[in-house]
N, C-alpha and C positions, 0 to 999 in steps of 0.2 A: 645351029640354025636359028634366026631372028625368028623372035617371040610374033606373032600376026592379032591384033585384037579388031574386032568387025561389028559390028551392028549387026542387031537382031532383032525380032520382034514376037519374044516369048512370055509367056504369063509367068516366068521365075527369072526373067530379068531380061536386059536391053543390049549384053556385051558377049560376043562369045572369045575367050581371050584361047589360042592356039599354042603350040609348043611341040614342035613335031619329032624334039631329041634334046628332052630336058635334061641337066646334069647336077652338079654339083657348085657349077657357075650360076650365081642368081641372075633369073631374069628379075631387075627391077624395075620400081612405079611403073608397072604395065598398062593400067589405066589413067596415067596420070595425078593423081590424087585421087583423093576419100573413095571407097567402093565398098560393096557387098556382095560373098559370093552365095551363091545358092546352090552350084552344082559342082563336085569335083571328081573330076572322071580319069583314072590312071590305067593308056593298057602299057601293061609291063608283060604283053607276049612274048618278045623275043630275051625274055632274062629268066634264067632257072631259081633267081633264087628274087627272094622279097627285095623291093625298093620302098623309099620314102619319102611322099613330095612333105614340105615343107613351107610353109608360109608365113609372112612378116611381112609387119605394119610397118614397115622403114623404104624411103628408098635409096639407103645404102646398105649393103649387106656384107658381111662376110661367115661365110658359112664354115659352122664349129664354133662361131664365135659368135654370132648374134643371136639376140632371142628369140624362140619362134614364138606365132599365135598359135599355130596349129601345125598338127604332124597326120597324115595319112599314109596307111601302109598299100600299096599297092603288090597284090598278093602273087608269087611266082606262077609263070609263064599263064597270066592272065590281066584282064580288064576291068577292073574294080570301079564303083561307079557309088558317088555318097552323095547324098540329097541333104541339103542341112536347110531345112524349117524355116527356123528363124534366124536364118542367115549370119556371116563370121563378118562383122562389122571391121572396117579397118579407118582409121581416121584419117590417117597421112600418109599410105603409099602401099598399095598390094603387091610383095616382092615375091618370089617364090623359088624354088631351087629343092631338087631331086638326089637322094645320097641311099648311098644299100644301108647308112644305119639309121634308127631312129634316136630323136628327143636332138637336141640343140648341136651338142658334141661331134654329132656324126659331118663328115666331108669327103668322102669318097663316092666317087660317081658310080653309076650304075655300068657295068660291060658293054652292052646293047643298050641302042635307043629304047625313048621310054616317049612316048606322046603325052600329053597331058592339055586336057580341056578342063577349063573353069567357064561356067554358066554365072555374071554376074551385074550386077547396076552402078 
């Protein structure tokens, strides 16, 4: 499913970037260049066991093989939802991509869809 990003008009940011069966394929530069996220929202209802979205400042990716900035665990057969303050700055390109393991290495997709909402500017 193509990644959808929208206008908004929230006091923790201006973008709401969509994902309605995220995988282990990065969706990348979603924004287009430089962004900040502020909200990062994982339901992983329909999976029994933990997934991991994954985020990077690149927009090319290959996943297992690129660096991430950030790893969230999206916790079994539920909607995990992380507020981050002072926001996950990215300079050149907010990529992201969902895998059942965590930290860099992991590239195995999730069984079931996993939606994923990013709140960000």
């Amino acid at each position: 499913m193509p990644v959808s990003v929208g206008d908004i008009s929230d006091r923790l940011g201006n973008k709401l970037i969509y994902q309605g069966s995220a995988t282990a394929t990065a969706d990348t530069n979603v924004t287009g260049g430089a962004a900040s996220v502020y909200v990062v929202d994982i339901d992983n209802t329909l999976n029994s066991t933990p997934v991991y979205l994954k985020l990077y400042d690149t927009a090319s990716v290959t996943t297992g093989t690129t660096a991430i900035v950030g790893c969230y665990k999206g916790e079994s057969s539920a909607r995990t939802i992380y507020h981050v303050t002072a926001g996950i700055a990215f300079g050149t390109a907010l990529s992201f991509a969902c895998t059942k393991e965590a930290g860099s290495a992991g590239s195995t997709s999730p069984t079931n869809s996993v939606i994923v909402r990013l709140i960000a500017t």
